[in-house]
N, C-alpha and C positions, 0 to 999 in steps of 0.2 A: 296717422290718417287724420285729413283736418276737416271736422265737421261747423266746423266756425263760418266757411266759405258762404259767399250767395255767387250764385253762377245765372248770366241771362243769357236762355236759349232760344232759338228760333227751328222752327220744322218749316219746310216749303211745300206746298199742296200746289203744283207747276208741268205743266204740258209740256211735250219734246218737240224740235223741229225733228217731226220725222223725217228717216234717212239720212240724216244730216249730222255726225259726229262734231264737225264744228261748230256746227249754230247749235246747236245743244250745250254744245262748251259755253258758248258766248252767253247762254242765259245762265248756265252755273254761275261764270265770273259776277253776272251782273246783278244775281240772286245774293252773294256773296258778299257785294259791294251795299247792296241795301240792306241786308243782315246787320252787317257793322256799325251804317250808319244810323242804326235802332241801337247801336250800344250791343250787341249779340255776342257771346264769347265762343259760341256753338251753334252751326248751322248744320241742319241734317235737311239731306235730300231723297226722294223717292227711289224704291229697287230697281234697280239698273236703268237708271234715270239716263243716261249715255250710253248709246245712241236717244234708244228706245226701249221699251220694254216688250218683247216679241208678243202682242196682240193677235199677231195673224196664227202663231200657233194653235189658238183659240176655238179660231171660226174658218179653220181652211182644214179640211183631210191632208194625212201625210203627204199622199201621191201629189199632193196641186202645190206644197207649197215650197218647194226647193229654191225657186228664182227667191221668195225673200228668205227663205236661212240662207241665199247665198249673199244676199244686200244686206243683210245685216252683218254676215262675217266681215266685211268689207267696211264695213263703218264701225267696227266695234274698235275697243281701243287694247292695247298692247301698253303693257307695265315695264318699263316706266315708256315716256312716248311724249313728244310735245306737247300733247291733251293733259297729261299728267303732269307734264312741267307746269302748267298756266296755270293746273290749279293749284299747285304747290306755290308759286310764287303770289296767290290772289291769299291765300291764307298768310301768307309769310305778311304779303305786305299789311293786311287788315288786321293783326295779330288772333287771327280767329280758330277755333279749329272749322275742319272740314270731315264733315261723315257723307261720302259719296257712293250712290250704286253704279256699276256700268258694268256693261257686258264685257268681258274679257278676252282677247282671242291671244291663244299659246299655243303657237306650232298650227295644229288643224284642229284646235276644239275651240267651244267656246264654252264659258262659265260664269253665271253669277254671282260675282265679287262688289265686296266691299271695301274702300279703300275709308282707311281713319289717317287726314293729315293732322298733324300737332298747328301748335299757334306760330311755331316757329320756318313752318313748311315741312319739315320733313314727314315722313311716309312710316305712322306708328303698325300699321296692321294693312295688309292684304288678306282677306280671308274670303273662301268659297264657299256658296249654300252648299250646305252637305248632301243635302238630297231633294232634286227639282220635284216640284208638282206637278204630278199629272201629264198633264201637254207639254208641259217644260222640258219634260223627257226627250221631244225630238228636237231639242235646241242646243241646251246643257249636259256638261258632265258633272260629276260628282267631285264636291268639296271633300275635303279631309280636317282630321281632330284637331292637326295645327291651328286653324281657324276660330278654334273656340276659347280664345285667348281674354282675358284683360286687357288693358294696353293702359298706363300712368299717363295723363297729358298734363298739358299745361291747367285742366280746368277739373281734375280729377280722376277717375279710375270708368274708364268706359269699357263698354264693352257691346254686341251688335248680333244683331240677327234680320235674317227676310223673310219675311210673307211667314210662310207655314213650316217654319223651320219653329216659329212660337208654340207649334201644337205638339213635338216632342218635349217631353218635362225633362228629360234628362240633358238634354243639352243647354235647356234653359239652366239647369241646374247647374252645369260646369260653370256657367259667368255667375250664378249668384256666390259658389264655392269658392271665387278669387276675388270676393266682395266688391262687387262692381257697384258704383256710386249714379249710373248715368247711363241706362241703357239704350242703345238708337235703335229703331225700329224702323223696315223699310216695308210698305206693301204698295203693288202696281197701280191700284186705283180703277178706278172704269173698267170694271169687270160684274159684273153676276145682279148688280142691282144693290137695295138697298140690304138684303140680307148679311150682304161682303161688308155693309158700314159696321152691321150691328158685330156680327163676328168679330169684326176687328176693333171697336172697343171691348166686347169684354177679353178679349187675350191681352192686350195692352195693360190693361187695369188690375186684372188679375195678376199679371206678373212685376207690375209695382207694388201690388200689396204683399204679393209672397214672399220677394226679396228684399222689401224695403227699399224701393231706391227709384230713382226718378227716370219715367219713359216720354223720352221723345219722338214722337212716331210720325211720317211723312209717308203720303200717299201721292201718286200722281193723278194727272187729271187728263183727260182727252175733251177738246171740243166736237161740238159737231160736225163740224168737216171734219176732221180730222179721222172721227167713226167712220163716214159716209169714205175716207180715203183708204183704211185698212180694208172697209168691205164695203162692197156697192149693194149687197140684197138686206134689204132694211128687214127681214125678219132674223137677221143675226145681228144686227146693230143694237138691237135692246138689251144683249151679251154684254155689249163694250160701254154700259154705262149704269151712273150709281157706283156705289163701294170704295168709295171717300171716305177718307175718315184722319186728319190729317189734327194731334192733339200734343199737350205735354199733362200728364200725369204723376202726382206724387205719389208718394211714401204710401200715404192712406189710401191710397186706389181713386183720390178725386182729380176730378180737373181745375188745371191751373189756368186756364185761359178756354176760350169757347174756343170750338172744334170746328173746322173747315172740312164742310161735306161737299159743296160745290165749287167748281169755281177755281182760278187761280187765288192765293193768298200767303199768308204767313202767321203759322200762330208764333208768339210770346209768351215767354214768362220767365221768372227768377226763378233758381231752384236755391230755397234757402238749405241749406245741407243739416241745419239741425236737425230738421224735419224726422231724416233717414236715422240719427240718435232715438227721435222721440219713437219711433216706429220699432225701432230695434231693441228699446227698452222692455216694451213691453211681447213681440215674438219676432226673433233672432232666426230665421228656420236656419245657419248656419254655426247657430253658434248656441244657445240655453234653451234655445227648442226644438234642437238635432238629435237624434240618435243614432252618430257612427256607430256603436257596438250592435245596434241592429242590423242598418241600412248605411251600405257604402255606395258611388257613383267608381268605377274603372275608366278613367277618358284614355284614349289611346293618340297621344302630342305629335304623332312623328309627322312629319312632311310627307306626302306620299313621293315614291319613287318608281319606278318601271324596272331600274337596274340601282339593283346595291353589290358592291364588291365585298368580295367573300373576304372578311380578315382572320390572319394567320389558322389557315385551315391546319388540322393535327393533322392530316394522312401528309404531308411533306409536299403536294403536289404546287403548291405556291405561297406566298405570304403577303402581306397589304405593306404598301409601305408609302406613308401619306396618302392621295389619294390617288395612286396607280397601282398597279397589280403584276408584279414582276414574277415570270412565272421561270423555274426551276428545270435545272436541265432532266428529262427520266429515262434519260438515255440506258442509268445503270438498274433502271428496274426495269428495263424490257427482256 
């Protein structure tokens, strides 16, 4: 593991064209393209930053808001998908990684995923929030353990989380247990006011310092039209703003560059990786400050599935063979 590296990152604190899966792609690319040209090795973008992030689950009762979960299924994007191509090939060509939110549509659900490209474009991690918030409930379905992965890029050992997936310790705990060097952090932004800022630096902070290891966190931002467009009654408009909080965080729990609460922007910084040595030297919680013979984490890896095929069942009634299921004549046990 090379603790020698200086890695420079960028977090995007950036507004959606809402309803617009393309124009939303178009400000990725162009987010992407100005990343680079700051020298960025690591662009991270806001939770389901594509399309949008469903705001109106928010400020709309169940019964009223079915026309937008159905506009937003329709603009969400599909893995892999030409939405996915552009950004694969805008990291490929910038040699950048890309840590992206968007909505996911599979079959008839939709979910909040994160996609982690490599520098080289390809597609290191798909992973789904494990369990939505609140409101999120009438939008999303449930992520699975597969998602609580590592993933090695070209810039080190990343690894990701959304919004309030940071306030389960144990799942923070699976990515600090596969020593992740770089972790991305994604929260919606223009939610609850300024209380949503402060929350979300101290979970950011707190889980650089527990893990040792550097948070790059990106929040989105809504302008004024943009509120006044999700809702027209201005006493739920004061819902959809504030809770910015858009930083990169070391090892020691500080900040590496000033924090973007308003506003479009980009924060910067180097992440010198000694840092996560000097941090680690003195408490490891995975390693000389652990106690496995105490306290273990069980993560459960599998993919979820709907249909698993039964292999080589003992009662004789069929057997697996690769992945079809050839089933036995029982003619002579009737």
């Amino acid at each position: 593991m090379d603790y020698s590296r200086i890695v420079r990152a960028a977090a995007v604190q950036i507004s959606p064209v809402l309803f617009s899966r393309e124009g939303t792609i178009e400000k990725v690319l162009h987010a992407i393209e100005n990343a680079a040209k700051e020298g960025a090795q690591l662009v991270v973008f806001p939770e389901t930053f594509v399309p949008y992030y469903p705001y109106f689950s928010f400020v709309q009762p169940p019964v009223l808001m079915g026309k937008e979960h159905m506009r937003l299924y329709e603009e969400a994007v599909e893995v892999p998908s030409p939405a996915t191509d552009a950004v694969s090939q805008a990291a490929r060509s910038h040699s950048i990684v890309v840590v992206l939110g968007i909505n996911e549509r599979d079959g008839g659900s939709l979910y909040n995923t994160q996609l982690v490209f490599d520098a080289d474009g390809s597609l290191l991690l798909k992973r789904r929030k494990i369990t939505p918030t609140y409101h999120e409930r009438m939008v999303w379905g449930q992520g699975d353990g597969a998602g609580l992965k590592v993933v090695d890029s070209a810039i080190g050992k990343l690894g990701a989380l959304a919004c309030w997936e940071h306030y389960n310790p144990l799942a923070r705990f699976a990515l600090m247990a596969q020593s992740e060097q770089i972790h991305c952090a994604q929260f919606p932004g223009s939610l609850v006011g300024q209380i949503f800022a402060d929350q979300i630096e101290v979970t950011i902070r707190h889980h650089a310092l527990e893990s040792g290891c550097f948070v790059v966190n990106s929040t989105g931002w809504l302008s004024p039209e943009q509120v006044a467009q999700i809702t027209p009654d201005e006493s739920l408009q004061k819902a959809l703003k504030g809770g910015c909080f858009t930083a990169i965080i070391g090892p020691e729990g500080t900040h590496l560059c000033p924090p973007i609460v308003d506003g479009e922007g980009m924060a910067i910084a180097d992440l010198d990786f000694s840092l996560i040595t000097k941090r680690k030297r003195m408490m490891d919680s995975i390693g000389h400050y652990s106690r496995p013979d105490l306290l273990q984490l069980q993560h459960n890896s599998n993919l979820w599935s709907v249909m698993t095929p039964l292999q080589n069942h003992s009662n004789g009634v069929h057997k697996s063979e690769g992945d079809s299921v050839v089933y036995q004549n029982l003619t002579s046990a009737i």
